[in-house]
Structure formats: C-alpha cells, structure tokens
C-alpha positions as CSV (number, residue, x, y, z in Angstrom):
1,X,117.1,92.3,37.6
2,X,119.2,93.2,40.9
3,X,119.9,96.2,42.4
4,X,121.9,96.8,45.0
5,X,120.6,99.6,47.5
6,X,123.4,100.7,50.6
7,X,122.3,103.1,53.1
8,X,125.2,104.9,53.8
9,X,125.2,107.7,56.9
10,X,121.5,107.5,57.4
11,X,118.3,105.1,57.7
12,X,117.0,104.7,53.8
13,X,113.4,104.1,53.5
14,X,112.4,101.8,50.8
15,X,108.3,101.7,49.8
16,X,107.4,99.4,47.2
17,X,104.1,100.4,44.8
18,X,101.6,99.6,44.1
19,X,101.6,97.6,47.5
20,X,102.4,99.9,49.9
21,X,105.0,98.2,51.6
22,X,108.2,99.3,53.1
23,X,111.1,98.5,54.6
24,X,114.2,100.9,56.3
25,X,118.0,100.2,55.7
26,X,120.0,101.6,58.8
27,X,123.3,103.4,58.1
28,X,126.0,101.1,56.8
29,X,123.7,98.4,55.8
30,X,122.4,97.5,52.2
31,X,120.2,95.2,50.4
32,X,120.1,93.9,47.6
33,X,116.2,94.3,45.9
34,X,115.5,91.4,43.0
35,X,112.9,91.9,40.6
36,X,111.8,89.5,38.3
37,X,113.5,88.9,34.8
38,X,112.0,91.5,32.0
39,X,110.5,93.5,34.7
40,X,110.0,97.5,34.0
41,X,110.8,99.3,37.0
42,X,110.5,103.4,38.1
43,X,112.4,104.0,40.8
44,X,111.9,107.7,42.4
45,X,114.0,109.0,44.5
46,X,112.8,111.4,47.7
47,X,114.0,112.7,51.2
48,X,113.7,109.9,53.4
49,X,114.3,107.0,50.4
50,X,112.8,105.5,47.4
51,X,110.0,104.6,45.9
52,X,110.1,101.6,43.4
53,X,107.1,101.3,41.0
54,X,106.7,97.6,39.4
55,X,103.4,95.7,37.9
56,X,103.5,91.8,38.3
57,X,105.1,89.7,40.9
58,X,106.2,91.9,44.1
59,X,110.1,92.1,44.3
60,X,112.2,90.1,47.1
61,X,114.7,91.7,49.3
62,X,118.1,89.6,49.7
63,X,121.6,90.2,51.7
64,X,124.2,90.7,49.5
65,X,125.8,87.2,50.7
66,X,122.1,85.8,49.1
67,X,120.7,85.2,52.7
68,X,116.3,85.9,51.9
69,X,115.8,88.9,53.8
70,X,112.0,89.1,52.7
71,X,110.3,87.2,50.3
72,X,107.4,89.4,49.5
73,X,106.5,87.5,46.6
74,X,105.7,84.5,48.7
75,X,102.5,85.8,50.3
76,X,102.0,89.1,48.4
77,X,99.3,89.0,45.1
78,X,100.8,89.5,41.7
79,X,99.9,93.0,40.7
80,X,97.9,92.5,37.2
81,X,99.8,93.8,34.3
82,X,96.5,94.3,32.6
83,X,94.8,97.0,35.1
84,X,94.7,100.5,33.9
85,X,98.0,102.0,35.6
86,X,96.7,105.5,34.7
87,X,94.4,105.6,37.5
88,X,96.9,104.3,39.9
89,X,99.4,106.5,39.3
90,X,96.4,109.1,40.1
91,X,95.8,107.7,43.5
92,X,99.4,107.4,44.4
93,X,99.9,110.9,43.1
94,X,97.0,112.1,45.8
95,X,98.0,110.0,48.6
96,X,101.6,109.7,48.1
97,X,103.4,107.4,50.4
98,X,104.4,107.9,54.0
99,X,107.0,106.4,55.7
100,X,105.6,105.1,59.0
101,X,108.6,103.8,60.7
102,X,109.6,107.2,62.0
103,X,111.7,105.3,64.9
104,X,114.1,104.1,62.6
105,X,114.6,107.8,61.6
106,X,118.2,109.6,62.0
C-alpha cells in the first residue's frame, strides 16, 4: 500500500510506531510512505502530524518521482506480528510521541 502525504502551508511531522521514528515534510513538499502488501495500518492524525501504527516490516519513504527517500526497512527490525499489541498500545498511550525536531517547526 502507498500513501501519498503533502505538507501543504506548514512542516508535517510524521512518527512511525512502534519504532519511534520520525521524519518532517516542509511546506509544499510531500512523500509518498509505502507499506508492505496486506499490511494493516492506523493512521492518527494530531497538531503537529501523524502518527502511523503498523506491526511487521517498518514502512519506506519515497519521492513521488520513486527516488528512496528512506529505506527504514533496510536497517530497522521487523516488528513481530505475534507480540501482544495490547500492552503496547498501553505504553504508547502513557508516553505518547513527541516530535523532537522543533527547528523544523512553522
């Protein structure tokens, strides 16, 4: 699956669970996020961005032209389908996440 992501008058931050990493769009830019085939995503929106929430194989970030952008899933471990998400979604719901690339901010 491929979704397209534009960041239109402001910086959009992207964070990517259960991994914890991010990455900002600046205004007028987009990218396109690719997940792997028959992969169930949550996607939740927030003030600064969005949050997407995806077990197995981290997702990669392309151009729209199909240029790799980052190719998380080259270096990042496969989140285990198997582990009990319940208690993850606990720990994420305590410490939810925080964007830490304020300089990139509007």
């Amino acid at each position: 699956m491929n979704l397209v992501v534009r960041a239109e008058h402001q910086s959009l931050w992207l964070c990517f669970e259960p991994w914890a990493n991010q990455h900002t769009l600046l205004p007028g830019t987009s990218v396109v996020v690719r997940f792997p085939p028959d992969t169930e995503v949550e996607v939740v929106h927030h003030r600064d961005g969005m949050t997407f929430f995806n077990v197995g194989p981290h997702p990669d970030l392309y151009e729209e032209d199909g240029t790799a952008l980052e190719i998380y899933s080259e270096y990042m471990p496969v989140f285990p389908a198997d582990l009990p998400i319940a208690g993850l979604r606990l720990i994420m719901d305590i410490v939810p996440p925080i964007r830490n690339e304020t300089d990139n901010l509007n």
